[in-house]
C-alpha positions, 0 to 999 in steps of 0.5 A: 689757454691755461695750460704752461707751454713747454719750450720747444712749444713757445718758440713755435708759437711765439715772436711771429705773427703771420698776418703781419707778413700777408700770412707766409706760415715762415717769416720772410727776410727783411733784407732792408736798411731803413724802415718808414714811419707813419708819423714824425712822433713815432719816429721821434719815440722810436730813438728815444727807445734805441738810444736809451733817452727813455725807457719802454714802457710796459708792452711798448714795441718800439718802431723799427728804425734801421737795421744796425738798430732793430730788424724783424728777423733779429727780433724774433729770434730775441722774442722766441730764444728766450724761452729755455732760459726765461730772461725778459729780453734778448739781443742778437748779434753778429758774433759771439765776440761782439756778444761778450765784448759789447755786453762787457763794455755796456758796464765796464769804464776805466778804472773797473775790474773784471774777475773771469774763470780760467780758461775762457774761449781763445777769443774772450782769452785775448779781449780779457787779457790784452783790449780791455786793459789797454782802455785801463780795465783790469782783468783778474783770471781765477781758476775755474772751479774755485772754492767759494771761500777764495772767490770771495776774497779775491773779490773782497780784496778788490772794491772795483771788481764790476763784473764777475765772469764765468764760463762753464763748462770751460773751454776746453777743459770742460769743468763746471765754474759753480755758479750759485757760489759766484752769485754769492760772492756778488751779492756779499760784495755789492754795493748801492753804488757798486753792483758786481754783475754775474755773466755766464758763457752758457754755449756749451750746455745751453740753452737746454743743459743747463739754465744759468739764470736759475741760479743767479746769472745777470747777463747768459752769452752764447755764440749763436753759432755753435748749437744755436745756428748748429749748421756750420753756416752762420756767425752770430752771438746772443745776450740774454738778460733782463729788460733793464740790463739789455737796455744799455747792451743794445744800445752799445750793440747800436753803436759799435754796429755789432747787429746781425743781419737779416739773413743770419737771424733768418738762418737761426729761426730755422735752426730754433725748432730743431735746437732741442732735438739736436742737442739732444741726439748729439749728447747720446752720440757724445756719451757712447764716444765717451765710453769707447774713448774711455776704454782705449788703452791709448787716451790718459783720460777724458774730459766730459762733465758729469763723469767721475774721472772729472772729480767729486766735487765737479760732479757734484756741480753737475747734478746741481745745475746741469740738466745733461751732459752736452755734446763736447768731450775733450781727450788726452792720448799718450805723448804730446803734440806729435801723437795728438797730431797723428790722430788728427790727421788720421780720422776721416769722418770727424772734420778737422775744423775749430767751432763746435756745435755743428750737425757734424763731427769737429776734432781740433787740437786746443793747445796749437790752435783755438788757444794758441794764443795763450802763452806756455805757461799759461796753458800749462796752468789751465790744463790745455796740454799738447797731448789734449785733443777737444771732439764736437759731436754730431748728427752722424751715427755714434759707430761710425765714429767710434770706428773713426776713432779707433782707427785713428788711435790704433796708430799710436805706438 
């Protein structure tokens, strides 16, 4: 067929065949640990593969061993998700944690750096700034959206900076982190025997807003259970790279056990077909919130990328590698904690949970919860004030929730 199918097409069509599973039009569960060989040989070659003794060769499925190695469910979420982004391969794992940490630790030993664009989710905050250093890996935090000029010379100051790491949008902030730009500085600062890698945290705006690896990106993150599961009903974490880099992630991922189960990877298949349209319908409810938040005489400011009040130099990040707008919008009320509290104990529609990406409404408060971690000033200088306020927008009707909202703020002196 000459014709280029579309993204939302290959994942119909590709990573599963239904005459290998006595022609179910849906993938079964393989709710199994261990897997038979048809011969000694093969089981001989299908460790060598698992434990990066010898590469695949072109075209070369491994056979399955155990399923803290390979599953058929978990393989075809990695054949099928990689169709937005266009890398070669994929790992799924069972977190967005066991995603970053296990991809950063394929690659990092003592002695290395790892450069991060701050602020960064809660959770990658605390293996940044507190685990990777008690093995003796240094992290460097650098604002988000800093020039290229000065990323350039933080990395140009420091020989041992092996991975630079962005996430953008960040959370909760929301500002872009320039990723052409942080290519760049790699490239200008790689050695033969030094190759500064470029991770991108993509779980805000990807796989469909935005496409990291067009513009440099080396290793795409997502937690797997923001947009990608999308139902609020599953953990999970993916890795998107080329074939040669996710060589030595999944063989890390083997050896930590960080694997998803069959069921979670089955949960994702499902959520695959309806990920596009999702996002989708949820970024038009987010930009109508947005403007109703915009308008209420009680919130300082709204942060949502792409709009002006983020910035001309941000906005013009924007139309330079985002494809929309996303679904996330972080507000700030007047006053602080106290006033941000009464709102959120005040909504109804909007679930007070942390997590994002839901076919439901979620309302968290940043500075007390998924970034309580950080110390004063360290939220004082990413921006995540106690008066901030971060929405994940749902499936529900964008008027309702507008008229959740106002209720809520109409209680604000």
């Amino acid at each position: 067929m000459s014709h280029h199918l579309k993204p939302q097409t290959v994942i119909f069509e590709k990573g599963y065949d239904p005459q290998l599973s006595e022609g179910a039009a849906v993938p079964p569960v393989f709710r199994t640990s261990t897997f038979v060989f048809r011969t000694a040989e093969q089981g001989k070659r299908a460790f060598e593969i698992a434990y990066g003794l010898r590469p695949a060769e072109p075209g070369e499925s491994p056979a399955l061993i155990y399923t803290r190695v390979n599953n058929p469910n978990a393989e075809m979420v990695e054949d099928k998700v990689v169709a937005w982004d266009g890398t070669e391969a994929a790992a799924l794992f069972s977190s967005g944690m066991g995603a970053i940490s296990n991809s950063c630790l394929a690659f990092l030993r003592p002695g290395d750096t790892l450069a991060f664009s701050d602020p960064v989710y809660g959770g990658t905050e605390y293996f940044f700034r507190h685990l990777l250093p008690a093995f003796h890996i240094r992290t460097i935090p650098f604002p988000v959206g800093t020039p290229e000029a000065e990323l350039d010379e933080l990395v140009r100051r420091d020989p041992t900076i092996k991975i630079i790491y962005l996430e953008s949008p960040a959370n909760p902030t929301m500002k872009l982190a320039d990723i052409p730009a942080a290519r760049r500085v790699a490239d200008r600062h790689s050695t033969p025997d030094r190759r500064i890698l470029l991770f991108v945290d993509n779980t805000f705006m990807g796989p469909i807003f935005c496409r990291p690896k067009e513009f440099g990106a080396d290793v795409i993150l997502y937690s797997g259970t923001k947009f990608i599961g999308g139902h609020s009903d599953i953990v999970a974490g993916l890795a998107l790279a080329s074939r040669e880099l996710m060589g030595p992630i999944k063989v890390t991922r083997t050896i930590l056990g960080a694997n998803a189960a069959p069921d979670t990877a089955w949960l994702i298949l499902r959520s695959l077909s309806t990920l596009q349209i999702r996002m989708e319908q949820q970024q038009e409810n987010a930009r109508r919130v947005v403007a109703f938040l915009q308008s209420h005489p009680k919130v300082v400011r709204v942060a949502y990328p792409g709009d002006p009040a983020m910035g001309e130099s941000q906005v013009e990040l924007w139309r330079r590698q985002c494809l929309g707008t996303g679904s996330i919008i972080s507000f700030f009320v007047e006053g602080g904690e106290k006033q941000a509290f009464a709102v959120l104990d005040r909504v109804r529609l909007m679930k007070l949970a942390v997590s994002l990406g839901g076919v439901e409404s979620l309302i968290e408060h940043p500075h007390t919860m998924t970034h309580s971690d950080m110390t004063e000033q360290e939220k004082a200088h990413a921006g995540i004030t106690p008066s901030m306020i971060r929405i994940s927008v749902g499936l529900e009707d964008p008027e309702d929730l507008i008229a959740d909202l106002g209720q809520a703020l109409d209680v604000l002196p």
